[in-house]
C-alpha positions in Angstrom: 8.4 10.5 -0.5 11.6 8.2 -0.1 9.5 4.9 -0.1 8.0 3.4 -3.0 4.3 2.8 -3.2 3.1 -0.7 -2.8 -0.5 -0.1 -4.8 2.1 0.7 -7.7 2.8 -2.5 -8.7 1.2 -5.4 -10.4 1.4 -8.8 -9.1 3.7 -10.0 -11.8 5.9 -6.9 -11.1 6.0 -7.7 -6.8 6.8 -11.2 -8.3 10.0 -9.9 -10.4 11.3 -7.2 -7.2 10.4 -9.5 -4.4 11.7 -13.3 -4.2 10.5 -16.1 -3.9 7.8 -14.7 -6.0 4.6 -16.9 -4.4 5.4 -14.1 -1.8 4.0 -11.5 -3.9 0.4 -13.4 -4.2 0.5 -13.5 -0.2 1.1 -9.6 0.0 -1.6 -9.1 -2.2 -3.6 -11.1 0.1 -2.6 -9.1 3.3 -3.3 -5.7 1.7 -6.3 -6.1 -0.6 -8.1 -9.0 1.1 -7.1 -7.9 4.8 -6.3 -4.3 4.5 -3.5 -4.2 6.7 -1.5 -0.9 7.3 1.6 -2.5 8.3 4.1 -4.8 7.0 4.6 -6.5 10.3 1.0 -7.5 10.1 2.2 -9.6 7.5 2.6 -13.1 9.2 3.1 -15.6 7.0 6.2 -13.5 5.7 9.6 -14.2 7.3 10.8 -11.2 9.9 13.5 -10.4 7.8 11.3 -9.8 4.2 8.9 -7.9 6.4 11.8 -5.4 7.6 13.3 -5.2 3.8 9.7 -4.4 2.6 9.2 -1.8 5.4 12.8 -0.1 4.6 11.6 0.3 0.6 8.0 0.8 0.5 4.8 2.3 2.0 1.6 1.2 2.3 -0.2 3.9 3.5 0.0 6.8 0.6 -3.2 8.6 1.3 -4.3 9.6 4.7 -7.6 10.5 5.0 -8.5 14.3 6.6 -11.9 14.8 6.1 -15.0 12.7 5.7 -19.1 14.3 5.3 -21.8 11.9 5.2 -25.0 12.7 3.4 -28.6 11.5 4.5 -29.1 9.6 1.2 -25.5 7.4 2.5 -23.3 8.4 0.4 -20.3 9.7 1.7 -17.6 12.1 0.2 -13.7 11.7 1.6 -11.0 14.4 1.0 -7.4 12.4 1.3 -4.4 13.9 1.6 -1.1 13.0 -0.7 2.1 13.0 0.7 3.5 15.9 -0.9 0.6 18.0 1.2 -2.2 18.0 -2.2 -5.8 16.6 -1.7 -8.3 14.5 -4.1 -11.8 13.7 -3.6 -13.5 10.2 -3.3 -17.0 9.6 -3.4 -19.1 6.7 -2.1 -22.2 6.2 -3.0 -24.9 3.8 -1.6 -27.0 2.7 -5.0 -29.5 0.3 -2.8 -29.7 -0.6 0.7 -29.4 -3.8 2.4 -33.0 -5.4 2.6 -34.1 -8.6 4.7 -36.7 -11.5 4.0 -39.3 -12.0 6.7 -37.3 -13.9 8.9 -34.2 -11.5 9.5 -31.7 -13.2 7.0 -30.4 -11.0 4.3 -32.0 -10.7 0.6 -29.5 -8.3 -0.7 -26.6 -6.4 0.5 -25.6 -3.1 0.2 -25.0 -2.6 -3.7 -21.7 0.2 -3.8 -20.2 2.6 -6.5 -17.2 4.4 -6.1 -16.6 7.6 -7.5 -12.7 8.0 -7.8 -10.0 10.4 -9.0 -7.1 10.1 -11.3 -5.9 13.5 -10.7 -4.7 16.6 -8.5 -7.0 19.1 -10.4 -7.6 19.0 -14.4 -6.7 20.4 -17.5 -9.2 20.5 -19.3 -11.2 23.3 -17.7 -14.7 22.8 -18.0 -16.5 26.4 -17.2 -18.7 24.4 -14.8 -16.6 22.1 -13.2 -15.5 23.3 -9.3 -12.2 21.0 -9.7 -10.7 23.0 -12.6 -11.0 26.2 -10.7 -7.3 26.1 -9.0 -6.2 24.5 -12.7 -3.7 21.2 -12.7 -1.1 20.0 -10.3 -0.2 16.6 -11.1 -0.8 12.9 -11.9 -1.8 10.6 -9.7 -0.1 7.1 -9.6 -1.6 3.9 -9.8 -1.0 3.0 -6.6 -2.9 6.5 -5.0 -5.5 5.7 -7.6 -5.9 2.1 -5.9 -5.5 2.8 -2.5 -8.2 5.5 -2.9 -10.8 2.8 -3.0 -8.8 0.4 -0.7 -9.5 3.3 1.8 -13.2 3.4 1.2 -13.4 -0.2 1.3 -11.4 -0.4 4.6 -13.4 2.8 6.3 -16.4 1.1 5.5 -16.0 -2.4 6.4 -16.8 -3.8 2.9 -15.5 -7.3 2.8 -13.0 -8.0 0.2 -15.3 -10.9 -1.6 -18.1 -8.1 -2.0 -17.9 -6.4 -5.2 -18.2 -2.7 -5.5 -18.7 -0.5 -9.1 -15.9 1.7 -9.9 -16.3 5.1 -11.9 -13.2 7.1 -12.9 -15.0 9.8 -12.9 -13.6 12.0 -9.6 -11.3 14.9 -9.8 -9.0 14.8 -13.6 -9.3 13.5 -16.7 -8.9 10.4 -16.9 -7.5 9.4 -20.2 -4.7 12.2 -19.8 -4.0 9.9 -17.5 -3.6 7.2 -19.2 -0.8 5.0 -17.8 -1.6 5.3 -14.7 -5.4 4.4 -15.1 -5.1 1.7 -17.2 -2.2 0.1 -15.0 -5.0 0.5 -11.9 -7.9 -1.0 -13.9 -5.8 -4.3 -14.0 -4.5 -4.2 -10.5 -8.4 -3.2 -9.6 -9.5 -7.0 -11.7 -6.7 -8.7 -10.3 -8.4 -11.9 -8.7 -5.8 -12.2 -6.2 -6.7 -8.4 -5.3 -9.7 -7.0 -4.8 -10.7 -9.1 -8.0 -12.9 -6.2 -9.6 -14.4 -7.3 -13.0 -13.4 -4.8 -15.9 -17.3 -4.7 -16.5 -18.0 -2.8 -13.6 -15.5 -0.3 -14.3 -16.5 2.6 -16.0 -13.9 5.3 -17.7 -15.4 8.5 -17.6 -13.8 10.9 -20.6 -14.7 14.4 -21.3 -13.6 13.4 -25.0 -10.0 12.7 -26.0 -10.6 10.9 -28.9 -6.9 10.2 -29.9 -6.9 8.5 -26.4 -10.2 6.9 -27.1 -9.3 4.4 -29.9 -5.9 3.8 -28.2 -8.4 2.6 -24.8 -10.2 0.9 -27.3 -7.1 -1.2 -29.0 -6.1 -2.3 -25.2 -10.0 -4.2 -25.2 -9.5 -4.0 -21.7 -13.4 -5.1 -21.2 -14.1 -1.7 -19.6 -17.0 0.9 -19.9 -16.9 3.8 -21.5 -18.4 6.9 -20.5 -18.4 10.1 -22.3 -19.1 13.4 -20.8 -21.1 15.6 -23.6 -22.7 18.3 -22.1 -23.8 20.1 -25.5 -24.5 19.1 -29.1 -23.2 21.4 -30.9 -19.9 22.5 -31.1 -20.4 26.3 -30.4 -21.7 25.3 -26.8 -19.5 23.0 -26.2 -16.6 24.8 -26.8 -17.7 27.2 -24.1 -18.4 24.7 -22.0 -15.9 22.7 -22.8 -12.3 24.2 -24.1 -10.8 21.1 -25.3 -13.4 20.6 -27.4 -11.4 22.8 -29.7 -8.6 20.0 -29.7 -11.2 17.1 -30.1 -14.8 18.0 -31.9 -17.5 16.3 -31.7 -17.6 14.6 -34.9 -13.7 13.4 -33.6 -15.5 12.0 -30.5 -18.3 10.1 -32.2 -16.0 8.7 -35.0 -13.8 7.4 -32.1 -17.1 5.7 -29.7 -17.9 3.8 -32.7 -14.5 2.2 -33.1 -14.9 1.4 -29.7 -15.1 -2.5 -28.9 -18.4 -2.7 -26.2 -19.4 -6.0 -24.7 -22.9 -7.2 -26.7 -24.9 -6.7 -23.2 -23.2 -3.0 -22.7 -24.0 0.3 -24.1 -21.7 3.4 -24.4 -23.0 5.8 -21.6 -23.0 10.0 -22.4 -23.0 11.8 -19.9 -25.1 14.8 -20.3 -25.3 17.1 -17.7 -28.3 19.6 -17.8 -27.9 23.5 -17.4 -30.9 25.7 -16.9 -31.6 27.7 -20.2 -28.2 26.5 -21.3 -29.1 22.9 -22.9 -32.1 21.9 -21.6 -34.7 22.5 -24.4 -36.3 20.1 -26.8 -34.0 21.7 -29.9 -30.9 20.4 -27.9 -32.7 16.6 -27.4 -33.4 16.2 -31.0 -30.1 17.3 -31.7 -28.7 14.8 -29.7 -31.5 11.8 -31.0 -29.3 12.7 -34.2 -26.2 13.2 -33.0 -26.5 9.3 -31.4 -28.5 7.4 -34.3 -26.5 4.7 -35.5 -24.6 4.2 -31.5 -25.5 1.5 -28.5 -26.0 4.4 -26.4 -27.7 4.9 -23.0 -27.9 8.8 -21.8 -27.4 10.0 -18.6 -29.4 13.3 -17.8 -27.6 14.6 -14.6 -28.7 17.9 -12.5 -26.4 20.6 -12.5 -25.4 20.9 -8.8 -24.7 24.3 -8.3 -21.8 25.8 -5.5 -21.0 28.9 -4.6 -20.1 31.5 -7.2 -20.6 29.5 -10.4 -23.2 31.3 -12.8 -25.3 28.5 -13.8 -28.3 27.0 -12.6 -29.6 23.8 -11.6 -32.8 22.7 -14.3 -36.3 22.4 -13.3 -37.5 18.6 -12.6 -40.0 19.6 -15.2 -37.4 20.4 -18.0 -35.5 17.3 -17.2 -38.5 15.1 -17.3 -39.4 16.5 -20.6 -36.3 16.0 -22.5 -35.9 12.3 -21.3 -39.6 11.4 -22.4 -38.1 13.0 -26.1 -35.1 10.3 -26.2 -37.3 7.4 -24.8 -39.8 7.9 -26.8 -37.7 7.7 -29.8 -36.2 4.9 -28.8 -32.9 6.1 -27.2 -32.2 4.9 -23.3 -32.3 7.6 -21.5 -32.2 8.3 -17.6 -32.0 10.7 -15.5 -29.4 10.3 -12.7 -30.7 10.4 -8.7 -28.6 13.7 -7.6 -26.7 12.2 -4.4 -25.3 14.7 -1.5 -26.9 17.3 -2.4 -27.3 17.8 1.7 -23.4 17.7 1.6 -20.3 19.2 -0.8 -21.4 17.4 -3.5 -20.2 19.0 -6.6 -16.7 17.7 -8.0 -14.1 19.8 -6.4 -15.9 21.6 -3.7 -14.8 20.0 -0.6 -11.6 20.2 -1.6 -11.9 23.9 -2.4 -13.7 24.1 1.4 -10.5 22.6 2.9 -8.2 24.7 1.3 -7.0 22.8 -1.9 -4.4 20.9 -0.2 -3.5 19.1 3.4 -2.4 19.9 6.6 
């Protein structure tokens, strides 16, 4: 692509490329607040500045090609990149809009958006759809951005309403790391789309080197570690890099982490049938945790095609949360969303070929 991306830059950076620089705070304004897909939408901008912005950059680096909407709301999107690869986005619709008596609204919608950082992943988890076709490339900060600028734009959500952001799509995040952290603070810009750093949540399957340099950046964010297994054995079959970064490596680097005194460090623990879902495994991980503000997520295995694992029995998952709580850990289990759709990671994209048309 000849043109640069406009979602690349900070405000402070339009301000230093594009003079007078109050004209950066108004394009900010056009494209976050009014989502515009043209530069000549841009009124309050002189003819000329709109023609020299339209020569040098884009504005629309994604284009969306596929869209399948669940019966629970939620609603996954496959975008296309310019250079003909796809990523996945996924919308999901945590509470419905409800009404008092008379008709007025109570509470709107409440949103999280599940988004990727990028084309494929290198870190190959043996369960995960998206590492099947291995890794292509990194997204930018400005295709990480405009993936939620899409959602919000496709599903008329008003730029004052706030939205929950996961990093938590296709890639690792924190291999990543430029990239993300440059979108985080475009994402909290409050001339943008003015997205607290506590509702956005860094999902990591564990690169703890990368973990304590997050942490240094006290960027206000969540953290979110995907565990899977509690012992090393497992989770180096389930996991490859945990050879690169153990557990104990991963733990050490969580409690250097700086977390806000009302937060808690989330593990993500997703829950294999007669692969980690036994009580031995949930007292291993009550230890494993002691000492940690930590909440755990127990998430269903949603299976696709070809993969040998199985999704666990309500019963089983049931059982091991009652263990944690009742030993004082938080523990949920996650409300499996899609599940009438493609909803593991990966899988429309692998439906649609892997890249765009």
């Amino acid at each position: 692509m000849n043109k640069k991306i406009i979602q690349d830059y900070t405000k402070e950076e339009l301000a230093e490329m594009i003079k007078p620089a109050f004209r950066a705070k108004q394009i900010y304004s056009w494209v976050y607040h009014k989502y515009v897909e043209s530069f000549d939408e841009m009124k309050n901008l002189p003819k000329e500045m709109r023609e020299k912005l339209d020569n040098e950059f884009t504005l629309t680096p994604l284009k969306m090609l596929t869209v399948q909407d669940s019966k629970d709301g939620s609603r996954k999107y496959l975008f296309g990149l310019h250079d003909g690869h796809t990523v996945e986005v996924v919308l999901l619709l945590m509470r419905d809009k409800e009404y008092h008596e008379d008709g007025s609204v109570k509470h709107q919608e409440r949103y999280t958006v599940c988004i990727s950082s990028q084309v494929g992943c290198k870190v190959g988890c043996a369960f995960c759809l998206t590492a099947k076709d291995g890794f292509m490339r990194d997204l930018t900060a400005g295709e990480i951005v405009s993936q939620l600028l899409m959602i919000k734009k496709d599903n008329n959500i008003d730029a004052n309403r706030r939205v929950n952001l996961v990093f938590m799509g296709m890639g690792e995040p924190l291999d990543n790391l430029d990239a993300v952290v440059k979108s985080v603070k475009i994402f909290s810009d409050p001339d943008g789309m003015a997205i607290a750093t506590h509702r956005q949540t860094i999902s990591t399957s564990g690169l703890s080197s990368k973990i304590v340099r997050l942490g240094k950046m006290e960027l206000g964010i969540n953290l979110a570690i995907s565990l899977h297994a509690v012992d090393d054995e497992l989770r180096e079959t389930l996991m490859p890099i945990n050879k690169a970064y153990n557990i104990k490596s991963i733990i050490d680097a969580v409690k250097e982490f700086p977390i806000n005194s009302r937060k808690r460090v989330m593990f993500e623990y997703l829950v294999i049938k007669n692969i980690n879902d036994d009580i031995s495994a949930a007292k291993k991980l009550l230890s494993l945790l002691d000492g940690i503000k930590a909440k755990v997520n127990l998430i269903y295995f949603n299976p696709y095609g070809g993969t040998e694992f199985e999704r666990p029995s309500e019963k089983d998952m049931v059982t091991f949360q009652e263990y944690l709580t009742k030993r004082g850990l938080l523990c949920t289990i996650r409300e499996s969303k899609g599940l009438d759709i493609s909803a593991a990671c990966g899988q429309l994209r692998e439906q649609e070929g892997g890249a765009a048309v």
